[in-house]
C-alpha positions, -999 to +999 in steps of 0.1 A: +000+000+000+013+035-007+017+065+010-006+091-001-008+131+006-042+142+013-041+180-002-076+193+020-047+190+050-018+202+032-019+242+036-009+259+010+020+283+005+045+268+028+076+244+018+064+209+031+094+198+061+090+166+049+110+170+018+139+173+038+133+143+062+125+116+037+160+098+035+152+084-001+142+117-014+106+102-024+094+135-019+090+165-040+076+198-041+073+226-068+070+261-055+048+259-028+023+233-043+011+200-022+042+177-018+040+146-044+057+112-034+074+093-065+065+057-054+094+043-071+116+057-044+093+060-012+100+031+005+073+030+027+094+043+061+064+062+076+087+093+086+062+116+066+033+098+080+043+103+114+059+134+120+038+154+092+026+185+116-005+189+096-012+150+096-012+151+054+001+121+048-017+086+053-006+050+046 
């Protein structure tokens, strides 16, 4: 099952922290759009999903 990002909880106009953290780099964001996870990379470590401080992303 993949990681998803649910965009209603996502605010806009920030730069999403969990860029940074994921150490596969599975996560991306242009400008200040919603993060997007390339699922050929995430490998499912749950560091987004559990220290998202907006709770955006879901397994």
């Amino acid at each position: 099952m993949a990681i998803n990002v649910i965009n209603k909880l996502c605010p806009e106009n920030h730069r999403c922290p969990m860029v940074r953290a994921c150490p596969k780099g599975a996560i991306a964001q242009e400008g200040y759009l919603a993060p997007i996870i390339d699922s050929s990379k995430c490998v499912e470590c749950m560091i987004c999903v559990n220290n998202c401080p907006y709770g955006a992303f879901e397994k």
